[in-house]
Every structure is written in structure tokens, then in C-alpha cells.
C-alpha positions as CSV (number, residue, x, y, z in Angstrom):
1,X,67.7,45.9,164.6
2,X,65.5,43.5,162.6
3,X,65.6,39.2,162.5
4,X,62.5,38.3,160.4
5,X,61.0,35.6,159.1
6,X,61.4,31.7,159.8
7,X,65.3,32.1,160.7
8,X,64.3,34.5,163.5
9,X,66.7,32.2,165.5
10,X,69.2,31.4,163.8
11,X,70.2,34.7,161.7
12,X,70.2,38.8,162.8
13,X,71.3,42.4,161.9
14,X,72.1,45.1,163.8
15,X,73.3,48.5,162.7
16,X,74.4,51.6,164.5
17,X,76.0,55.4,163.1
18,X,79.0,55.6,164.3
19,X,80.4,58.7,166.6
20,X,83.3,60.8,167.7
21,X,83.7,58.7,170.9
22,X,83.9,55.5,168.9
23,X,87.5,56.9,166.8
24,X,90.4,57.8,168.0
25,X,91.6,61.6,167.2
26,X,92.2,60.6,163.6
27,X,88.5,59.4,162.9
28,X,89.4,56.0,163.1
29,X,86.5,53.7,164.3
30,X,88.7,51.8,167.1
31,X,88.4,48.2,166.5
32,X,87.5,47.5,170.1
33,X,84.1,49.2,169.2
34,X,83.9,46.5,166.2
35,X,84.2,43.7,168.1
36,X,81.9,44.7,171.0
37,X,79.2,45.0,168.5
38,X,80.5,41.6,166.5
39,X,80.1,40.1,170.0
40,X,76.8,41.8,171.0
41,X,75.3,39.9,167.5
42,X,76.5,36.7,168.6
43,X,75.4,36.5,171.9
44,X,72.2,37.9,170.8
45,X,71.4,35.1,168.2
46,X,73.5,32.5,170.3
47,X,70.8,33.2,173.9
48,X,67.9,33.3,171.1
49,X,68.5,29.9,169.5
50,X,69.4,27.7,172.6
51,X,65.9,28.7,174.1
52,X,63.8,27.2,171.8
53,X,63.8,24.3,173.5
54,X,62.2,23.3,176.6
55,X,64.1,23.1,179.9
56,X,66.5,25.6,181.9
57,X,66.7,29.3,180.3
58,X,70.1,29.9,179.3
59,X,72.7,32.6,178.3
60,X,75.3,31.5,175.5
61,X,79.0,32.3,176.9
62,X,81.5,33.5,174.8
63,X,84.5,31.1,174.5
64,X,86.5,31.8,171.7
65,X,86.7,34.0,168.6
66,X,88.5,32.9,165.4
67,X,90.9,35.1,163.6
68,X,89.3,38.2,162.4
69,X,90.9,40.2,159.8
70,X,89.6,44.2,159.9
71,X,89.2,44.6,156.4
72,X,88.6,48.0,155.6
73,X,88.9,50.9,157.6
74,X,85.8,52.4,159.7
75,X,85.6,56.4,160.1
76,X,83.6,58.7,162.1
77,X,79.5,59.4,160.3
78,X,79.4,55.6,158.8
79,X,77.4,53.4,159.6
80,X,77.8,49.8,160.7
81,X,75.9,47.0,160.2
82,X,76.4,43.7,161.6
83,X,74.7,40.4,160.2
84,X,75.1,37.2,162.0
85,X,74.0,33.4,161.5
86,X,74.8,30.3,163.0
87,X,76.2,28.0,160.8
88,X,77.0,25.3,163.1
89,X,76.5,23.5,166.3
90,X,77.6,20.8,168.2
91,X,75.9,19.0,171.4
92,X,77.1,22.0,173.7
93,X,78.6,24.5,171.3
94,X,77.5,26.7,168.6
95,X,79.2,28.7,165.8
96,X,78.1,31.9,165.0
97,X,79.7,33.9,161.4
98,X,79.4,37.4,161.5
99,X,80.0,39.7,158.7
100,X,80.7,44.1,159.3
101,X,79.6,46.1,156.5
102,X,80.5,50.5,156.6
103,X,78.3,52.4,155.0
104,X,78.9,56.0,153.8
105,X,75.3,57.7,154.4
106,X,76.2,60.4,152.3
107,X,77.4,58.4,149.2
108,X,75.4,55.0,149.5
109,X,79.1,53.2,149.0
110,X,79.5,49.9,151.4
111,X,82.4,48.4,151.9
112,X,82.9,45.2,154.2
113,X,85.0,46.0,157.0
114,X,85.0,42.8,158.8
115,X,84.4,39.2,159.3
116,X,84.8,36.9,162.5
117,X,83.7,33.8,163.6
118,X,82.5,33.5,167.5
119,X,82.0,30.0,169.7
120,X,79.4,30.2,172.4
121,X,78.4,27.5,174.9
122,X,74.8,28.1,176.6
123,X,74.9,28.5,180.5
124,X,71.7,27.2,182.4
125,X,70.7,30.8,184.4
126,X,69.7,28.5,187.4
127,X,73.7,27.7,187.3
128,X,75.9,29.2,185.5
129,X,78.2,26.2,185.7
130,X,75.8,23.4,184.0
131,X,76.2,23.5,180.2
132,X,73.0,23.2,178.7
133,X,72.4,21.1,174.8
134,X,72.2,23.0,171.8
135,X,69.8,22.3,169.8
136,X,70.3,21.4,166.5
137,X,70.5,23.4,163.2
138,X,69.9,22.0,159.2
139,X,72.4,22.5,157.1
140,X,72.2,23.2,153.5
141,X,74.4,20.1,152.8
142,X,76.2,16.8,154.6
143,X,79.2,18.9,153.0
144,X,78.2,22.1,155.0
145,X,78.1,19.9,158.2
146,X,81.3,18.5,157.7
147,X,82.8,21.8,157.2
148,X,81.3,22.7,160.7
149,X,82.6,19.8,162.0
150,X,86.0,20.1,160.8
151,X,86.1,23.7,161.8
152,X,85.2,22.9,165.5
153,X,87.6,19.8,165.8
154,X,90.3,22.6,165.4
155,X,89.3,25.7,167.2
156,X,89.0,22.7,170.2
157,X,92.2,21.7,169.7
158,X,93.3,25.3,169.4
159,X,91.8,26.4,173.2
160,X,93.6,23.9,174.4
161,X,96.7,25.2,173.3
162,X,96.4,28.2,173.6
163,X,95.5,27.6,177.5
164,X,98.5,25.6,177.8
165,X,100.7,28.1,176.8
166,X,99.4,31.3,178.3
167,X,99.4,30.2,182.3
168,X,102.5,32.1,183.1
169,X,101.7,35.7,184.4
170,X,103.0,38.4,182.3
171,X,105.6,40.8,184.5
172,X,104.8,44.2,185.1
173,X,106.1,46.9,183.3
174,X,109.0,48.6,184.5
175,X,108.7,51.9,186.4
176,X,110.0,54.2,183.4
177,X,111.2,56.9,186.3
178,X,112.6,54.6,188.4
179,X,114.3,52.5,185.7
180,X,114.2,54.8,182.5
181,X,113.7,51.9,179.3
182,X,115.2,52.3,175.8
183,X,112.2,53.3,173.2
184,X,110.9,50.6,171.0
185,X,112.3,47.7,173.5
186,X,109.0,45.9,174.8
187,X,109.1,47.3,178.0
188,X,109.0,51.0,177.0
189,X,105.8,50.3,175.4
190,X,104.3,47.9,177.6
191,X,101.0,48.8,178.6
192,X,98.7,47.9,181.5
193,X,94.9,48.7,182.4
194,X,92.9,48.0,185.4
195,X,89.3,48.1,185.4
196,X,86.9,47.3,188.2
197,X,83.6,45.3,186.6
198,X,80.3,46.7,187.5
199,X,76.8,46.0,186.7
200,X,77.0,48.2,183.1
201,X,80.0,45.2,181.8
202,X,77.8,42.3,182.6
203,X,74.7,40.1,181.3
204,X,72.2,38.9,183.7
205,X,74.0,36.3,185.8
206,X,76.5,38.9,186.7
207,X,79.3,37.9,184.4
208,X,81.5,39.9,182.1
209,X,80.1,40.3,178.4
210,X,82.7,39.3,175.9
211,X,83.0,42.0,173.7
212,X,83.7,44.4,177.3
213,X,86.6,41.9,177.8
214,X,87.6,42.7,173.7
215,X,87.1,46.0,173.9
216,X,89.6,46.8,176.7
217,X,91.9,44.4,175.2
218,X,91.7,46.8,171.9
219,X,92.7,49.6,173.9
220,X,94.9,48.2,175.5
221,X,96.8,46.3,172.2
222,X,96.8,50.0,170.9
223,X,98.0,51.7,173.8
224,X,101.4,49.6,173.0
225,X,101.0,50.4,168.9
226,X,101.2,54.2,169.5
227,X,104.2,53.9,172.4
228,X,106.4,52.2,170.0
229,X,105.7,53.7,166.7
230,X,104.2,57.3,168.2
231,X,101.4,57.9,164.8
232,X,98.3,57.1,164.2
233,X,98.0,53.4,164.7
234,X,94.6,51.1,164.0
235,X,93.6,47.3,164.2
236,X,94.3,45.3,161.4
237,X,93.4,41.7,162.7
238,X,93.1,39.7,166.1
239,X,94.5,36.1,166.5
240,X,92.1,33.8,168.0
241,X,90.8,35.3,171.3
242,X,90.1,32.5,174.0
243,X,88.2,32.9,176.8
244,X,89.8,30.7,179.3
245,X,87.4,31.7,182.9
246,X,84.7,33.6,183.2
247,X,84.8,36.9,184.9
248,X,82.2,37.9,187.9
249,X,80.9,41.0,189.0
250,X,83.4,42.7,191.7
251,X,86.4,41.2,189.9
252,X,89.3,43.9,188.9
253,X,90.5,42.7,185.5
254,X,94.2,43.8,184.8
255,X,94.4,43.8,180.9
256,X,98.2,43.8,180.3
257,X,99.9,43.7,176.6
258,X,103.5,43.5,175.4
259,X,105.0,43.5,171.6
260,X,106.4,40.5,170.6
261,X,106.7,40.5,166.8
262,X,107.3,43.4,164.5
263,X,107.5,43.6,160.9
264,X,108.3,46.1,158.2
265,X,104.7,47.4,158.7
266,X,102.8,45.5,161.6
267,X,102.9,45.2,164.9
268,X,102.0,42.0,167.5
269,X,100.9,42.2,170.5
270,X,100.3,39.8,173.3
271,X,97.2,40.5,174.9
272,X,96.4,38.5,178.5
273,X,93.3,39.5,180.9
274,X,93.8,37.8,184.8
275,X,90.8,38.7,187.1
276,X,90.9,39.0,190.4
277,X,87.8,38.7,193.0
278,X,87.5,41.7,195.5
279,X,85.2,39.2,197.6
280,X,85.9,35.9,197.2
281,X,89.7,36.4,198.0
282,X,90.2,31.8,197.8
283,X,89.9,31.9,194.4
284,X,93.1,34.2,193.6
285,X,94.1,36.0,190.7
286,X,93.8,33.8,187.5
287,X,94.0,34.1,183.8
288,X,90.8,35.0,181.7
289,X,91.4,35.9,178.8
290,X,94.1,35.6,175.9
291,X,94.9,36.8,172.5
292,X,97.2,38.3,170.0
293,X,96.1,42.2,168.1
294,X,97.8,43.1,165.0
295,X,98.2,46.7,164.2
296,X,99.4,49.0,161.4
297,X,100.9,52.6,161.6
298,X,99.2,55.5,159.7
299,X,100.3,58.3,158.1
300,X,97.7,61.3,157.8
301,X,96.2,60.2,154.7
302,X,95.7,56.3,156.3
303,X,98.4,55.4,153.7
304,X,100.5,52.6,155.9
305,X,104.3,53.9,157.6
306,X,106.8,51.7,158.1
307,X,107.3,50.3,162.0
308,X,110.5,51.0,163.9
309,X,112.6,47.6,164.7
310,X,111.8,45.9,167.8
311,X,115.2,45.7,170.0
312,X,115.3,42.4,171.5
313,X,116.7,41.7,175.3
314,X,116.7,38.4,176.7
315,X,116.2,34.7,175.9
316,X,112.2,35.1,176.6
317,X,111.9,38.0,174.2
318,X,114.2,36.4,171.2
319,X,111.4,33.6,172.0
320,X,108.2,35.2,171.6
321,X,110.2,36.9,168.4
322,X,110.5,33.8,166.9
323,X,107.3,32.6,167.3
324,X,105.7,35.9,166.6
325,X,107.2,35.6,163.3
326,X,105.9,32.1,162.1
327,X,102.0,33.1,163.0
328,X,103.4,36.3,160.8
329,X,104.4,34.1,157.7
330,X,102.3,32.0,158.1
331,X,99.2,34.3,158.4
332,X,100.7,36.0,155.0
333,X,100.8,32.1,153.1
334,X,97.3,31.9,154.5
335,X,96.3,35.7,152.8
336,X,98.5,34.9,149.5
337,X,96.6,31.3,149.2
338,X,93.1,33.2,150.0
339,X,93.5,36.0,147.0
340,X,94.8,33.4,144.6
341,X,90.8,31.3,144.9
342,X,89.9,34.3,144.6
343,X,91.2,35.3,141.3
């Protein structure tokens, strides 16, 4: 890990070899293990800059993460290395861009695997509740600040959404011996895990890192890839994640996805974490996190399959189709526009 220089605050990298227990059995670096170390970056330079001021030492809390596109593929003997900077911040917010770079070790040949942008908010560690100022960054140009502005006019408007839209709680899937489902319908491949947080998932004020909450999410999204296509399946992007509540120490997260959009060759899932406290039993179970994983299937020489058809029952479903299928196109206008300023 190095951060020299004057930006010592403000820009970081981070690199790591990757192993067998970061693929699955194909090689394939999961994309869970991406993101955790994408997030790890970000919190890193995020808790760094908002204590260079004086007052309350803070944390910076991870509330939202733009879409991310995984790029190119990671395998098994690479390694990664993450670089992050700010690039802009607001009275109680900051952005944080972070690029993913694979290197082969035994060629020299990089390749950039991923880029994401993260929005943190610092948390006073005398209470976790008080939002502490930011302090301000210079920007290369009143352009570059708009840009920063613009950009965080939206992803506010986009939490707020989001949150609006996710509050209803996701049914359980259907005991397959009990009520045997038809494959690729969602609820054959529904997928559901529960995980108890202890002191290894959390920072110092006891609350759940994000990229812990992303990486179970990941397993999770692809838990529901392989049911309903049964190859190799790997991440090829994540709609924006929102972090909705913080989770605590002593909470059981229940990390639950479903399919609601497939295409010729991709696969959507609906991602939604609700926490539950084991001690403070008031609070109830309430939603946490939210997102939407897009994955591809593989054949054995990472060439892309076709998906099977997703068989549609109910009004609900047909719903979740529909709108599955307008982020799809218009996530594809957004690509087509991208590679034509490109060329």
C-alpha cells in the first residue's frame, strides 16, 4: 500500500495477488472480492481526508455506490491494484473514484478490470449518529466542480428513489420439497443467506464495513446466476448499491436475491439486505441495503452462453420484468453512446 506525497489525503493504492479462495472453481476472481477491496480504498482515503481538520475523529460511512461495470475479467495468480482519489465533496459528503487494474506477473500485461464511484459521509466516533463537515478539496477547474456538483445532485436524488421503492420485504423462497418449482422461474433460483455480524465484519464503532455487506450480496446475486443457467457464471456490473441503515454488531443480515430481468446473455438480479438486532429486539427487522447484480454465463473458454428464458408468473413478476428491461436498454444506449466519444 503506498499514498505519497502532498495528496497523501486525498489519493491511495492498494494492491494484493490474488488466490484460489478469491475465484470460484473456474478461476474466476468473484466480483464480491472486487468490491470489498474497491470499498476498503474508499473508506481508507474517505476516514483519512475528513481528519485533517480539527474537532470530533470520524469514520466515513459508506452510503451509496454508483454503477460499476466489471470490465475485464480477474483470474486466479493476478494481481490487483486499486487506486482511489476524491474528486469531490460537499458540506457532509464526499466522492471517492476508484479505478481496478489486473496484472499478469508473469507477462507484465495490465488490463483495467474495473471502475466505480463510492459516496461516504463521515460519522463523529463520539456518535455515530452526528454527521461531521467535510472539508473541502481544490479542484483542477470551476468545470471539474460543477461536474461534482451535478454528479451529486443525482445520486441524491437517486437514494431517494431507490429507498422509496425497495421498502417492501422480499418473500421467502419456496420450500422446493414441499412445493417442487419449475426451473428458471424466479423462485427455483431464488437464493437466500443469513449471516450473523461479528467483530471481523466491522470498523471501530461496531458497524458493518460496506464492502462485507457487497461482498455477501455478490455471492448471493451469483448463487441465483448459477441456479438458473447451471455454468460458470461471473459479475458483469452492479446498479447503484444504496445503503439505506447502518448495520450493528449482533445484527443477523438476511441477504435475499431474486431474478427479475433476463436477456439473451445477462442476467438481473434484485439484491435487498434487512438486518435484524439479536439485542435490541424494538428496533425490528428493517431494510439495509439495496441493489441490482448483472451477471453473464460462461462457457469453458470464458466465451459468453446464451441465458435460458425467464418464465414469468404473476402480475408482480411481469412488473419487475418490465422494469428490468428499461435499466437493460437503457444501460445498453448508455454503453453504445460511451464507445461512440470514444472513437
Amino acid at each position: 500500500m503506498s499514498s505519497p506525497g502532498m495528496d497523501e489525503a486525498s489519493s491511495l493504492q492498494l494492491c494484493r495477488l490474488m488466490l484460489p479462495d478469491d475465484a470460484n472453481f473456474m478461476g474466476n476472481v468473484h466480483g464480491g472480492i472486487i468490491l470489498k477491496m474497491i470499498e476498503e480504498a474508499g473508506s481508507i482515503i474517505g476516514t483519512r481526508h475528513c481528519n485533517t481538520q480539527n474537532g470530533d475523529r470520524c469514520l466515513a460511512a459508506l452510503v451509496r455506490v454508483e454503477k460499476t461495470e466489471f470490465l475485464s475479467p480477474v483470474f486466479i495468480g493476478e494481481v490487483v491494484h486499486v487506486s482511489a482519489e476524491i474528486t469531490y465533496t460537499s458540506k457532509h459528503s464526499l466522492e471517492v473514484q476508484v479505478k481496478v487494474i489486473a496484472e499478469n506477473i508473469l507477462t507484465g500485461a495490465k488490463k483495467l478490470a474495473n471502475k466505480a464511484a463510492l459516496w461516504y459521509v463521515p460519522c463523529s466516533l463520539q456518535n455515530v449518529d452526528k454527521v461531521m463537515e467535510v472539508p473541502p478539496i481544490k479542484y483542477a477547474s470551476p468545470e471539474k466542480e460543477e461536474e461534482g456538483r451535478k454528479r451529486y445532485e443525482a445520486q441524491k436524488i437517486g437514494r431517494m428513489e431507490t429507498k422509496a421503492r425497495v421498502e417492501e420485504p422480499m418473500p421467502l423462497r419456496p420450500n422446493l420439497e414441499d412445493a417442487p418449482q419449475e426451473r428458471h422461474t424466479v423462485g427455483f433460483s431464488q437464493s437466500s443467506l443469513i449471516h450473523l455480524v461479528g467483530s471481523s465484519d466491522c470498523t471501530v464503532v461496531d458497524f458493518v464495513y460496506g464492502g462485507v455487506a457487497m461482498k455477501l450480496m455478490d455471492e448471493v446475486a451469483g448463487i441465483v446466476a448459477a441456479r438458473h443457467c447451471g455454468t460458470n457464471i461471473v459479475t458483469a456490473s452492479v446498479d447503484a448499491i444504496n445503503f439505506h441503515c447502518k448495520i450493528r454488531k449482533g445484527c443477523v443480515v438476511t441477504v435475499t436475491g431474486r431474478l427479475t430481468f433476463v436477456s439473451n446473455r445477462s442476467m438481473e438480479i434484485e439484491v435487498l439486505v434487512d438486518a435484524d438486532s439479536l439485542v435490541d429486539r424494538q428496533t425490528g427487522k428493517y431494510r439495509a441495503v439495496s441493489a441490482f447484480f448483472t451477471f453473464i454465463s460462461l462457457d469453458k473458454e470464458n466465451k459468453p452462453l446464451n441465458v435460458p428464458p425467464l418464465k414469468i408468473e404473476g402480475d408482480d413478476e411481469q412488473k419487475r420484468f418490465e422494469e428490468g428491461k428499461s435499466r437493460y436498454l437503457q444501460n445498453k444506449t448508455r454503453r453504445l453512446a460511451e464507445k461512440e466519444r470514444q472513437q
